[in-house]
Short mmCIF file of the C-alpha atoms (twelve columns), coordinates in Angstrom:
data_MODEL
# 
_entry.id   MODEL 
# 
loop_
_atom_site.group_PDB 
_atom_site.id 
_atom_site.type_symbol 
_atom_site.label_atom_id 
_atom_site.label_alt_id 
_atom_site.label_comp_id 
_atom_site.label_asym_id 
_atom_site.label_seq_id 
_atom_site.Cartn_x 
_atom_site.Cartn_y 
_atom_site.Cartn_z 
_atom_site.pdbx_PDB_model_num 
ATOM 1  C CA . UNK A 1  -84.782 -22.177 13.722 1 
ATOM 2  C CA . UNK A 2  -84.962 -24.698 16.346 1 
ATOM 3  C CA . UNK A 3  -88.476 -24.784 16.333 1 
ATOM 4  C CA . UNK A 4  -88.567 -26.078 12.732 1 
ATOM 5  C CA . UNK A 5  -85.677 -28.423 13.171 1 
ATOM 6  C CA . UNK A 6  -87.906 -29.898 16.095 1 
ATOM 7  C CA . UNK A 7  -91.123 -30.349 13.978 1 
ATOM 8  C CA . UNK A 8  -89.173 -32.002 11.074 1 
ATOM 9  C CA . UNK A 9  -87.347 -34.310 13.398 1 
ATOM 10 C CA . UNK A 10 -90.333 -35.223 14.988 1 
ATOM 11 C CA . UNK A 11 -93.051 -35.449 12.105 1 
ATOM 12 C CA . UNK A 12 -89.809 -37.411 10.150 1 
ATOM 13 C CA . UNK A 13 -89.405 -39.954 13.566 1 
ATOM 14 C CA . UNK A 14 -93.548 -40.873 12.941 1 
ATOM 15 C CA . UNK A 15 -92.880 -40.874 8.962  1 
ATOM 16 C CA . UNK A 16 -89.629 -43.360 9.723  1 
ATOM 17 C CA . UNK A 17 -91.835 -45.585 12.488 1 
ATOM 18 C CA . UNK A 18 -94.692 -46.191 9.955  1 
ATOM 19 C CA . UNK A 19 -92.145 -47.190 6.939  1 
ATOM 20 C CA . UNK A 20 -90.659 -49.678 9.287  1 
ATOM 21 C CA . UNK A 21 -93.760 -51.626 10.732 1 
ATOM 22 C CA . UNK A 22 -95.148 -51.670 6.770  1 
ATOM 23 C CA . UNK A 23 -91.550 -53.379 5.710  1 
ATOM 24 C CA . UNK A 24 -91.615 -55.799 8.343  1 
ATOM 25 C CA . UNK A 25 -94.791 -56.170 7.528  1 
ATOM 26 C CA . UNK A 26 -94.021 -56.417 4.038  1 
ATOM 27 C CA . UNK A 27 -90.886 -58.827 5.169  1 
ATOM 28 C CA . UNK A 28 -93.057 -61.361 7.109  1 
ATOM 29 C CA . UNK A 29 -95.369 -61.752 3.757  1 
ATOM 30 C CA . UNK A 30 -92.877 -62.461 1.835  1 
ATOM 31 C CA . UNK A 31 -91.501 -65.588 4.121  1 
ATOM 32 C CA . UNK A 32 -94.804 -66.674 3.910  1 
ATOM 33 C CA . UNK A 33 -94.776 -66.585 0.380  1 
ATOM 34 C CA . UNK A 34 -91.260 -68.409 0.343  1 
ATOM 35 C CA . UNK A 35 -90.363 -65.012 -1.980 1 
ATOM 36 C CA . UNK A 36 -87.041 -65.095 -0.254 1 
ATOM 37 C CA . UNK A 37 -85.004 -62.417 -2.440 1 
ATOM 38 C CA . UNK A 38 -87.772 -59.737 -1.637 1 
ATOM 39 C CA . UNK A 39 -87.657 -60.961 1.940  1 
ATOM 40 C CA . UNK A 40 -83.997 -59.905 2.361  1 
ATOM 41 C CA . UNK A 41 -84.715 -56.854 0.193  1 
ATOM 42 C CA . UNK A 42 -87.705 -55.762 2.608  1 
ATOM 43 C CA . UNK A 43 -85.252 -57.048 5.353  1 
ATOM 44 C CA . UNK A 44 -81.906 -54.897 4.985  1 
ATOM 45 C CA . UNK A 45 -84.382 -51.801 4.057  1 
ATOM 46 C CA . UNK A 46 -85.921 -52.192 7.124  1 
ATOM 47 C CA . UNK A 47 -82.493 -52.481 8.624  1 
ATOM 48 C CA . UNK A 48 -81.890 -49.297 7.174  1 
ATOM 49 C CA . UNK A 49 -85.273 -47.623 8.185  1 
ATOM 50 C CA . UNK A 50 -84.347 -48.772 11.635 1 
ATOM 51 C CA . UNK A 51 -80.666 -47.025 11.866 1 
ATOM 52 C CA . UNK A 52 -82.531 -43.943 10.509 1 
ATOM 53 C CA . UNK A 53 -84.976 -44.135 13.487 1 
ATOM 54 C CA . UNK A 54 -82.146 -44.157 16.340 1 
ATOM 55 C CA . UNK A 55 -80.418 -41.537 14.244 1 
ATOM 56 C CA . UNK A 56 -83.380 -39.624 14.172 1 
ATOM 57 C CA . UNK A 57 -83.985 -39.936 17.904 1 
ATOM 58 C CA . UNK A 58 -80.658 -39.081 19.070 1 
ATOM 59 C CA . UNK A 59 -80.529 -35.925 16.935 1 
ATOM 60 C CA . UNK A 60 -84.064 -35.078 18.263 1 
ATOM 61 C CA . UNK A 61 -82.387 -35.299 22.157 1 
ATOM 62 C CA . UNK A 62 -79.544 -33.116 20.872 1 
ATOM 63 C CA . UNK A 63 -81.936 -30.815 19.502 1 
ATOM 64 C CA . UNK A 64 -83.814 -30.779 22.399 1 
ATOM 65 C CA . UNK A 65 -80.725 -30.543 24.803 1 
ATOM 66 C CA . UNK A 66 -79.790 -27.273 23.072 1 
ATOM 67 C CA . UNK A 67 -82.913 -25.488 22.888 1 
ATOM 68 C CA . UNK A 68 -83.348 -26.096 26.958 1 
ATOM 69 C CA . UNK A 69 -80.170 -24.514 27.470 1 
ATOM 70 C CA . UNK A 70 -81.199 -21.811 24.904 1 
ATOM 71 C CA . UNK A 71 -84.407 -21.109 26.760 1 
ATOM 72 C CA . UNK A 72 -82.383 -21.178 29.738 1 
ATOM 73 C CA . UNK A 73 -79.827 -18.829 29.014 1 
ATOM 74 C CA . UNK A 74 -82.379 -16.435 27.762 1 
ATOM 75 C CA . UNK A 75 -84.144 -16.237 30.739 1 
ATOM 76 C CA . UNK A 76 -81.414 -15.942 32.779 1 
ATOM 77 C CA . UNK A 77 -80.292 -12.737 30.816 1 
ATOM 78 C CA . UNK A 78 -84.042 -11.306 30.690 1 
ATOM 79 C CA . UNK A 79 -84.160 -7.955  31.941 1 
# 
């Protein structure tokens, strides 16, 4: 179980870098196009990519944090 959790998190974390450096991307053509309504929309969705990222990153740590003290605690109870 939190082998899977740990491949989404971290195949989703690449997924949610690569959106965000193609909308700033995106954002910093449209300045230079003087497009300034897509700007902000390209903006305040890369806002949002970004607050997915740190999300993303603190659940993988959680995640992480519990399956070291699962391996852990299995060990210690080995036979």
């Amino acid at each position: 179980m939190l082998r899977r959790l740990l491949l989404i998190l971290v195949f989703s974390q690449f997924v949610l870098l690569v959106a965000f450096v193609v909308l700033v991307g995106g954002y910093a053509l449209a300045i230079a196009t003087s497009d300034s309504a897509g700007a902000v929309v390209l903006w305040w969705t890369a806002m949002g990519c970004l607050m997915l990222i740190i999300t993303n990153v603190l659940l993988l740590v959680g995640v992480l944090g519990v399956a070291a003290l699962v391996t852990t605690q299995q060990r210690d109870h080995a036979p």
